[in-house]
C-alpha positions as CSV (number, residue, x, y, z in Angstrom):
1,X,42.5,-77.4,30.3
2,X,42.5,-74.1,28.9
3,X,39.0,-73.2,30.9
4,X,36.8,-74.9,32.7
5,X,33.3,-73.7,31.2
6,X,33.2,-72.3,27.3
7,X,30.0,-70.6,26.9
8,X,29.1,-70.2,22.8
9,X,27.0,-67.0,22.6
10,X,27.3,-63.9,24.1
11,X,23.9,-62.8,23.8
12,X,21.5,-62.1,26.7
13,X,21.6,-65.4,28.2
14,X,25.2,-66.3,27.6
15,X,26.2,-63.2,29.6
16,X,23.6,-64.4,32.3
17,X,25.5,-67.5,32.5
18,X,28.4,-65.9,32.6
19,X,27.4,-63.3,35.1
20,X,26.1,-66.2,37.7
21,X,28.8,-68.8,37.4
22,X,31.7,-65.7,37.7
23,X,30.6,-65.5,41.5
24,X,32.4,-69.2,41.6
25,X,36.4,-69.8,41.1
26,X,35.7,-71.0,37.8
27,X,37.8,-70.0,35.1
28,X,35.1,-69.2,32.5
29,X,35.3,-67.6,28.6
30,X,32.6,-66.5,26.7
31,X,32.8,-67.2,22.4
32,X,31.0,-64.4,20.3
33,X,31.0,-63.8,16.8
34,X,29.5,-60.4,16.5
35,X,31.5,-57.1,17.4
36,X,29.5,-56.6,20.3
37,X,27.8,-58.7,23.0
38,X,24.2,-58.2,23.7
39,X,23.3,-58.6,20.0
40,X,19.7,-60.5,20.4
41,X,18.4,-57.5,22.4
42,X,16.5,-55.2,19.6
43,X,17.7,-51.9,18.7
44,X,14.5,-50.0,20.5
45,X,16.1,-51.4,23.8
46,X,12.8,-51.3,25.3
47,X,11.3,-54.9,26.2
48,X,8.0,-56.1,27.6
49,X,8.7,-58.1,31.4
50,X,5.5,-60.5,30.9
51,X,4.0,-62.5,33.8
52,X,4.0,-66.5,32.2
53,X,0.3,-66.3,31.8
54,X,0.4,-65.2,27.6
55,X,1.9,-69.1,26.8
56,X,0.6,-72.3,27.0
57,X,3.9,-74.3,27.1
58,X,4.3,-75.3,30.7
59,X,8.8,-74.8,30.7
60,X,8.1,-71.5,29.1
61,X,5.5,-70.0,31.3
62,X,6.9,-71.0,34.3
63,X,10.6,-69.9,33.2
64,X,8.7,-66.5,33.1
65,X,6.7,-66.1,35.8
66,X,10.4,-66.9,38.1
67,X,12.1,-64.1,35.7
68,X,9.4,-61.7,36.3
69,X,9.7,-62.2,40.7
70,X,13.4,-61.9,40.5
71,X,13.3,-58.8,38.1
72,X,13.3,-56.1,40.6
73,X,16.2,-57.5,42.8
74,X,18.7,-57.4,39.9
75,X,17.5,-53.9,37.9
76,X,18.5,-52.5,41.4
77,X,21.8,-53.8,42.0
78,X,22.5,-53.5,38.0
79,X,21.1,-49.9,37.7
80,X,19.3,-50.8,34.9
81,X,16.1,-48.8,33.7
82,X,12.9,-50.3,34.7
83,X,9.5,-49.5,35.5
84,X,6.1,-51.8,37.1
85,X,3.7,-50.9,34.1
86,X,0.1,-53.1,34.4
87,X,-1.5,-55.1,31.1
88,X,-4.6,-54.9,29.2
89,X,-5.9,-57.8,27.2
90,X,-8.8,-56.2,25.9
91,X,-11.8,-58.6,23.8
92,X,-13.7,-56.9,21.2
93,X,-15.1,-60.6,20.3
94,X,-16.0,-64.2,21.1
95,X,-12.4,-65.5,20.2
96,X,-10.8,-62.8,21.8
97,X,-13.0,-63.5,25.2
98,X,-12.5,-67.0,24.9
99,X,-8.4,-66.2,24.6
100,X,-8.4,-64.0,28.1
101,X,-10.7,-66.3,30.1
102,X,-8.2,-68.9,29.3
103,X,-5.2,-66.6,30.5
104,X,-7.6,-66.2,33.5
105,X,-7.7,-69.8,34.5
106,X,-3.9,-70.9,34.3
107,X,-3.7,-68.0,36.8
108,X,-6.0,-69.4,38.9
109,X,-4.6,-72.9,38.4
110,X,-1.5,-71.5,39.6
111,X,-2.8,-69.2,42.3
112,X,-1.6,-65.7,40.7
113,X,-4.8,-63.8,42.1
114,X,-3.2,-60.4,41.7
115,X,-4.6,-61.0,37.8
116,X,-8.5,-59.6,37.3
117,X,-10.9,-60.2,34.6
118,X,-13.0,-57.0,34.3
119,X,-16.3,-56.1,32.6
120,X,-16.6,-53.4,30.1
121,X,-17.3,-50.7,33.0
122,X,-13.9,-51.8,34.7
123,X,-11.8,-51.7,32.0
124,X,-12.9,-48.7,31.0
125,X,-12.8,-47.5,34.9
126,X,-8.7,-48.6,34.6
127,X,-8.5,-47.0,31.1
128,X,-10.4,-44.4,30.1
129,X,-9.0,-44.5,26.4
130,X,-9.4,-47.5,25.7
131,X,-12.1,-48.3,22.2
132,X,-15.9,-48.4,23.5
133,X,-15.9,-51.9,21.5
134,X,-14.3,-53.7,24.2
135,X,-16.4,-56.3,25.8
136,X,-13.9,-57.6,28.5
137,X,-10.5,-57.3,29.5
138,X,-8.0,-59.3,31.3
139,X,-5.7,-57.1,33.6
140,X,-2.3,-58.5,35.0
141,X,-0.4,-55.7,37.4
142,X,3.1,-56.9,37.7
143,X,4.1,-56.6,34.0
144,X,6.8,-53.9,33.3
145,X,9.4,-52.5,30.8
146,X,13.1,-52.8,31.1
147,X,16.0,-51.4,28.8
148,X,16.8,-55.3,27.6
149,X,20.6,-54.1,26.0
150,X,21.3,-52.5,29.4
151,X,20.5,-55.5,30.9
152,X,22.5,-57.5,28.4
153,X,25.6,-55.1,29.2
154,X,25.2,-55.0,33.1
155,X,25.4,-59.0,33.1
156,X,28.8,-58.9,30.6
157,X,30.4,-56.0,32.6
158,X,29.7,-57.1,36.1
159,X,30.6,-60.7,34.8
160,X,33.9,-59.2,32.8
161,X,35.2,-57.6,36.1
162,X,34.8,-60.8,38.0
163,X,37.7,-62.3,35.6
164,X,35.2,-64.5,32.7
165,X,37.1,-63.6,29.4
166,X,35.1,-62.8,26.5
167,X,36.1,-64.1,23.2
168,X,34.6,-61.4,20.3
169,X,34.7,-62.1,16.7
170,X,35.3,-65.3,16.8
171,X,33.1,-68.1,15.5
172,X,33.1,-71.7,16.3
173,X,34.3,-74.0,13.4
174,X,34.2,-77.3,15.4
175,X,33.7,-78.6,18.9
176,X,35.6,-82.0,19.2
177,X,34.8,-84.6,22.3
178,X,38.0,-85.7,23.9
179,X,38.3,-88.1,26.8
180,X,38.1,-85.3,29.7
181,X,36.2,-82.3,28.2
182,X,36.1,-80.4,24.6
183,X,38.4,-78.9,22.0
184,X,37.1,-76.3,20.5
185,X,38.3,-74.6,17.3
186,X,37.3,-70.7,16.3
187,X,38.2,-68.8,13.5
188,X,41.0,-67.4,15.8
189,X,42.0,-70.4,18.4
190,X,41.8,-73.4,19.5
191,X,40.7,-74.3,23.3
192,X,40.1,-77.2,25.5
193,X,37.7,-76.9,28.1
194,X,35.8,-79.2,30.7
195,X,32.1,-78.2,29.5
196,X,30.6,-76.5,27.3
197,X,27.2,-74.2,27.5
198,X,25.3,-73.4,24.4
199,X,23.3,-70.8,24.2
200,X,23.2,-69.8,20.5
201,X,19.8,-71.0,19.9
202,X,21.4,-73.5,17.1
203,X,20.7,-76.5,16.6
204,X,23.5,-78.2,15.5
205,X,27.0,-77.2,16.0
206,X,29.1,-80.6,15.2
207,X,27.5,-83.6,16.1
208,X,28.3,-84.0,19.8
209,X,26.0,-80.5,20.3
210,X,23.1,-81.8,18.3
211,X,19.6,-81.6,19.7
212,X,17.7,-84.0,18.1
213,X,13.6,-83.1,18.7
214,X,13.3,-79.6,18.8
215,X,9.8,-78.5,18.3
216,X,9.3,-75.5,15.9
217,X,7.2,-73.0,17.0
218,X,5.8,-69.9,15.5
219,X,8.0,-66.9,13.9
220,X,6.6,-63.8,13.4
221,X,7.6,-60.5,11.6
222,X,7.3,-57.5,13.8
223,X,7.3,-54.2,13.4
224,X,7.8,-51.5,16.1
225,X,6.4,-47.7,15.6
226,X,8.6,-45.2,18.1
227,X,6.2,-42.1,18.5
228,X,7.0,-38.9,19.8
229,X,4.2,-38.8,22.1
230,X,3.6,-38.9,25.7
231,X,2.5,-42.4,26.6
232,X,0.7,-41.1,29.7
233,X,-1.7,-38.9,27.8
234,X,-2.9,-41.5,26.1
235,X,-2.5,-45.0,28.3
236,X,-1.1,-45.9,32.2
237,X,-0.9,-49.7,31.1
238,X,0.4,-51.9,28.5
239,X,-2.8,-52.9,26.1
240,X,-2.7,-55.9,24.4
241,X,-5.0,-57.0,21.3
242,X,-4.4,-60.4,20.4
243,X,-6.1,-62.4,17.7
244,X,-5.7,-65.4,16.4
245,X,-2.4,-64.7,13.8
246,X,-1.9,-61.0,14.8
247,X,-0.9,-59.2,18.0
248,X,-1.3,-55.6,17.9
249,X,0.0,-53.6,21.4
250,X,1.3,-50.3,22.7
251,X,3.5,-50.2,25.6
252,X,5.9,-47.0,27.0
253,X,9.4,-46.6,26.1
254,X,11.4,-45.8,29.6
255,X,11.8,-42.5,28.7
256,X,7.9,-42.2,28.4
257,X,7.4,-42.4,24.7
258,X,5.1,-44.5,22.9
259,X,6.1,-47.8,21.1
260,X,3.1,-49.3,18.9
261,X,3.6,-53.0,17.4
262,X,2.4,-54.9,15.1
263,X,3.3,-58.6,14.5
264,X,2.1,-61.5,11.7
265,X,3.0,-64.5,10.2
266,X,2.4,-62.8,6.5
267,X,4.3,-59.9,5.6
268,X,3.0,-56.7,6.1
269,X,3.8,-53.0,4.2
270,X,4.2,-49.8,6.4
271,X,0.7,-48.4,5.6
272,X,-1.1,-52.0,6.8
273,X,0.6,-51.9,10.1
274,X,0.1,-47.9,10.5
275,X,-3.8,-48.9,10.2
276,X,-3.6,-51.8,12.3
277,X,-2.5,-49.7,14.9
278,X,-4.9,-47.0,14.7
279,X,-7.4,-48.8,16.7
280,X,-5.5,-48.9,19.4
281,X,-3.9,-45.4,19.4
282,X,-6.2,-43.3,17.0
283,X,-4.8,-41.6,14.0
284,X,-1.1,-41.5,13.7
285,X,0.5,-38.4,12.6
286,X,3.7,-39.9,10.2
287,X,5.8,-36.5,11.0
288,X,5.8,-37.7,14.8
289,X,7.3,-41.1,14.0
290,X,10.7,-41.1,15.4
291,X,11.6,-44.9,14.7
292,X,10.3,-47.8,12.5
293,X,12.3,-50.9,13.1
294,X,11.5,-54.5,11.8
295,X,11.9,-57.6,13.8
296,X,11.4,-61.3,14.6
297,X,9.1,-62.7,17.1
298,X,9.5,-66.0,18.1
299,X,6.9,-68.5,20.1
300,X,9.3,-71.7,20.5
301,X,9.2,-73.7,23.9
302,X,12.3,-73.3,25.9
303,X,15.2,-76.8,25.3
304,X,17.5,-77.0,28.8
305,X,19.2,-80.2,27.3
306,X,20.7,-80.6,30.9
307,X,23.5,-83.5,29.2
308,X,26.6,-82.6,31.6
309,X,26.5,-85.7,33.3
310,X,26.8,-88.0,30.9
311,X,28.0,-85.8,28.0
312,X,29.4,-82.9,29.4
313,X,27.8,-80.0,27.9
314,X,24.4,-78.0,28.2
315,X,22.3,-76.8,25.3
316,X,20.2,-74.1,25.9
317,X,17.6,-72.8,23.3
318,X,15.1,-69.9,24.0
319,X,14.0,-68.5,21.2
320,X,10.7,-67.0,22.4
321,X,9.1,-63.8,23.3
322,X,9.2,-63.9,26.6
323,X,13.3,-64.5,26.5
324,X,14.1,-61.5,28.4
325,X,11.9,-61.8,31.3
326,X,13.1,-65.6,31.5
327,X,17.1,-64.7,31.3
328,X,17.7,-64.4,35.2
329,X,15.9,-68.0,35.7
330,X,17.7,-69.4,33.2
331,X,21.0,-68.3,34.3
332,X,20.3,-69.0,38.2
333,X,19.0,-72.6,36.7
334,X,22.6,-73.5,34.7
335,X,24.4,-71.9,36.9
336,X,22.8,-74.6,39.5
337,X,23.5,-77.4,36.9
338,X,27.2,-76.7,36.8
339,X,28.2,-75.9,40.4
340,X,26.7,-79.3,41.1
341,X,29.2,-80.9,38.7
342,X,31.8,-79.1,40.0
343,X,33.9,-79.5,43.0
344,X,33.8,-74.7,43.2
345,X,33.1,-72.5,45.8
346,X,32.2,-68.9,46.0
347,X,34.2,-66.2,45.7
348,X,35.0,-64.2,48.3
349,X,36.1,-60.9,46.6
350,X,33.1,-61.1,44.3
351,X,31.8,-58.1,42.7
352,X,28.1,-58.1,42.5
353,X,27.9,-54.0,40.9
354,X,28.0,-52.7,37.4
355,X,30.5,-49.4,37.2
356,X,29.1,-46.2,37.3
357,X,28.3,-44.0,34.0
358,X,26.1,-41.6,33.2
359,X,23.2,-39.9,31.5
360,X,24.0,-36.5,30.7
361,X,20.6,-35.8,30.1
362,X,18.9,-36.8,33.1
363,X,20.7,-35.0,35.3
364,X,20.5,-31.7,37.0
365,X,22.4,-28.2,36.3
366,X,24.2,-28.5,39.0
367,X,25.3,-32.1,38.6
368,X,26.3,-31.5,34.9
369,X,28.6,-28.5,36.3
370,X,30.2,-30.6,38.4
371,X,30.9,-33.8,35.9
372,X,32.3,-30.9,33.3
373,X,34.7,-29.8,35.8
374,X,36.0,-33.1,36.1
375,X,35.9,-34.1,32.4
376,X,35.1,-31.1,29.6
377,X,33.9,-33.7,27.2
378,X,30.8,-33.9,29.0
379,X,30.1,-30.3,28.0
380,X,30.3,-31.2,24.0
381,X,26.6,-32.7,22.6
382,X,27.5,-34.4,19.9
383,X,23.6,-36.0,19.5
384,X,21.4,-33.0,19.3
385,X,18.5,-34.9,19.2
386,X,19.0,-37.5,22.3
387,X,20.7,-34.9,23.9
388,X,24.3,-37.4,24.3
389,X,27.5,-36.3,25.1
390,X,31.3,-37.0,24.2
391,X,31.9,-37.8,27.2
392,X,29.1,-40.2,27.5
393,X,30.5,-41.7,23.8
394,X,34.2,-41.8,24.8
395,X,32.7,-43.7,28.6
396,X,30.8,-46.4,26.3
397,X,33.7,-47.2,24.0
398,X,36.6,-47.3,27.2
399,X,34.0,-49.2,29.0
400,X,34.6,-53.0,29.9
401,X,33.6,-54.8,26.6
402,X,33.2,-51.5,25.0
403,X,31.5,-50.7,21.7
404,X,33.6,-50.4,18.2
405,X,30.6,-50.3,16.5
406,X,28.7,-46.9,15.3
407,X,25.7,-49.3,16.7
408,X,27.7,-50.1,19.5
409,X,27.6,-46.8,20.4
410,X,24.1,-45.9,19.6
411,X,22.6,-49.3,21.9
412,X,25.2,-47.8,24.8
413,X,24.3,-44.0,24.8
414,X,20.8,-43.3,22.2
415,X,22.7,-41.4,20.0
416,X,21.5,-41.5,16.5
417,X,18.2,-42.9,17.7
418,X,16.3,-39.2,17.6
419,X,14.6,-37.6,14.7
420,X,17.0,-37.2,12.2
421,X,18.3,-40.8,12.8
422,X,21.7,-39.7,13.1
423,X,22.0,-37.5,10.0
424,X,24.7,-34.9,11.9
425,X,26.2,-37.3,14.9
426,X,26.6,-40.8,13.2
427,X,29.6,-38.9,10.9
428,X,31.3,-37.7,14.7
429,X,30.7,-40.8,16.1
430,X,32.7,-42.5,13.7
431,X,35.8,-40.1,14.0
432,X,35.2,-40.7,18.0
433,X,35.5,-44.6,17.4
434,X,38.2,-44.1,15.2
435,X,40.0,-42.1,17.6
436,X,39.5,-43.7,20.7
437,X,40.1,-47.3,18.9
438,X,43.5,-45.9,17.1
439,X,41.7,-47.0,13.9
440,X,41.2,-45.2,10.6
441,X,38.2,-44.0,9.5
442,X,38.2,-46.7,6.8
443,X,38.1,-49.1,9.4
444,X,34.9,-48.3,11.3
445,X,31.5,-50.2,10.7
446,X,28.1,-49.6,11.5
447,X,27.7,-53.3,13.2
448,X,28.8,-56.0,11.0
449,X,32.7,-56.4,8.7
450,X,30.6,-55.6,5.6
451,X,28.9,-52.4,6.5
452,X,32.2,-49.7,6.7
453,X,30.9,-45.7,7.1
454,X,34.1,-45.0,4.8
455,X,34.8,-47.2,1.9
456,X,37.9,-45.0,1.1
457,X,39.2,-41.4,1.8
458,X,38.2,-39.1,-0.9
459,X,41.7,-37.1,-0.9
460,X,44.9,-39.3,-0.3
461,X,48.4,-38.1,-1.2
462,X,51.8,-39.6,-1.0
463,X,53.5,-36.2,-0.1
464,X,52.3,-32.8,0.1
């Protein structure tokens, strides 16, 4: 056997996976077909850490509520921006007081009593800001923020360095059940392996890894509003509106920005969802809109199609909102699933730490002296705006599973993410990447084969 586990996906789960079963002497490879890993995490890199009480489905909510206690455990050991920030779900109505006291009693059911339902005097005791229309509010303390991608990286890097290969740009053509194990056949290779993990959120991929009842849920469109605004002036919690086929909310970027959604089944223009969100953060100003990006929200329950006993592989499918928060149970879970299958012990040389980088911007005078002395390109901004380095650039694409992406480079570092949206840097980070990769410009791509920064050189000569 070529490996032991192929995990398909390389997304946030599929590098959890990988991350927990590298602490085992497995020998482990991880198929992707994008460029980069990390992929499902959105480009604002700033995701909401729920607490399990906002679904119904029992898998789902309780798949949360585990992510959310284990959260603060692994941001620590994988230096990875995080911060405790409490939720409002406010009710300016019947429905929407109906919708909290239910939230209220499946945390009573399941003894959370850190959660509160508060009168209109209380809410507004918690938050000032908040619209004198609301009747009642439902407030739930251990919710937080977390830079999802980071997260996404720290599990690949720490789970690279502990020996699981990661195949990229490679997609699976067929998966073929053999006596012991799998072949599987990518647009690159052909493997055999003794299980395999899916993770893509697919439902079919050849007919051994076929799910048959998966339970649609409900897809969103959402839009995100990146303000350049202190959050603090205006909220200190998440706030929540949620009616029946909408969900409006605000919540702080980590750097302490403000990040206003909007999210429907119908499709929405940029003026609807600027009104939508007035109510929550007053009149918007459209010259202090730093980012508008468009996304899907998903409301699925959670498939752990445990099969490896009798067939060998797991399917995992988790497309729901609350996918981050749940990534560290799920992986522990799987991880479980598979060392009991397998006759593997733990390593001894394991290492449980994501290598050191840094963000020029955050630190002091002093500090930044002292990393330009060791490396000058530290001491070159190349994204005026976000305030990113060369040196941070160059870090992110030498990195373990390092970006060859222009968006690689932007989820690693910020760069291109300010005001200008890259207008000056995008053009140097593509001769960086170039560089560094030993590629010409005509090579390089924004994030996917079809989307090259250079179709062709203006000037080329045969001799001079």
């Amino acid at each position: 056997m070529d490996y032991d586990v192929l995990i398909l996906g390389g997304g946030m789960i599929g590098c959890a996976v990988a991350y927990e079963l590298s602490k085992y002497n497995l020998n482990i490879a991880v198929i992707e077909k994008d460029y980069d890993i990390g992929s499902d995490a959105a480009l604002i890199n700033t995701a909401t850490i729920y607490d399990g009480l906002e679904c119904t489905d029992t898998i789902s909510s309780s798949l949360i509520r585990k992510g959310n206690l284990m959260f603060d455990e692994y941001v620590e050991k994988f230096n990875v921006p995080f911060k405790r920030v409490g939720s409002l779900y406010i009710a300016k109505d019947e429905n929407q007081k109906k919708y909290i006291e239910d939230m209220y009693s499946r945390a009573k059911e399941k003894n959370i009593n850190e959660v509160k339902l508060l009168n209109r005097d209380e809410s507004k005791r918690i938050e000032p800001n908040i619209s004198d229309d609301v009747i009642k509010s439902l407030y739930i303390p251990n919710t937080g923020v977390v830079c999802a991608y980071d997260l996404a990286l720290a599990y690949g890097e720490i789970a690279f360095d502990n020996g699981v290969k990661f195949k990229l740009e490679e997609e699976v053509l067929n998966i073929e059940k053999m006596s012991k194990g799998f072949k599987v056949e990518t647009t690159r290779n052909k493997f055999t392996c003794k299980i395999v993990i899916n993770t893509t959120s697919e439902k079919e991929l050849g007919k051994e890894l076929n799910t048959d009842k998966i339970e649609e849920g409900r897809k969103n469109n959402l839009k995100y509003f990146v303000l350049n605004k202190k959050y603090d002036s205006l909220y200190s919690n998440i706030i929540f509106d949620i009616h029946s086929s909408e969900r409006r909310y605000i919540r702080p970027t980590m750097d302490g920005k403000i990040i206003g959604a909007f999210s429907t089944e119908k499709s929405v223009n940029y003026d609807m969802v600027i009104d939508k969100l007035s109510s929550l953060i007053g009149k918007i100003d459209g010259h202090k809109i730093k980012m508008v990006l468009d996304w899907s929200l998903y409301d699925e329950p959670v498939v752990i199609d445990d099969s490896l006993s009798e067939k060998g592989y797991l399917n995992i499918r988790a497309k729901h909102f609350g996918k981050v928060t749940m990534t560290p149970a799920i992986g522990e879970i799987v991880c479980k699933m598979v060392v009991n299958n397998f006759n593997c012990i733990l390593k001894k040389d394991f290492i449980d730490k994501r290598r050191e980088y840094y963000r020029f911007k955050d630190l002091s005078n002093n500090e930044r002296n002292n990393l330009i002395k060791v490396d000058n390109k530290y001491g070159k901004v190349i994204c005026l705006c976000e305030g990113v380095t060369e040196g941070e650039i160059v870090d992110a694409i030498r990195r373990p599973l390092g970006a060859r992406t222009v968006e690689g480079v932007r989820r690693r570092t910020n760069s291109g993410l300010g005001s200008c949206r890259g207008a000056y840097c995008n053009e140097v980070i593509s001769e960086i990447l170039a560089r560094e990769t030993n590629k010409p410009i005509t090579d390089i791509v924004k994030n996917t084969k079809n989307s090259k920064v250079a179709l062709s050189r203006i000037k080329e000569f045969d001799t001079m």
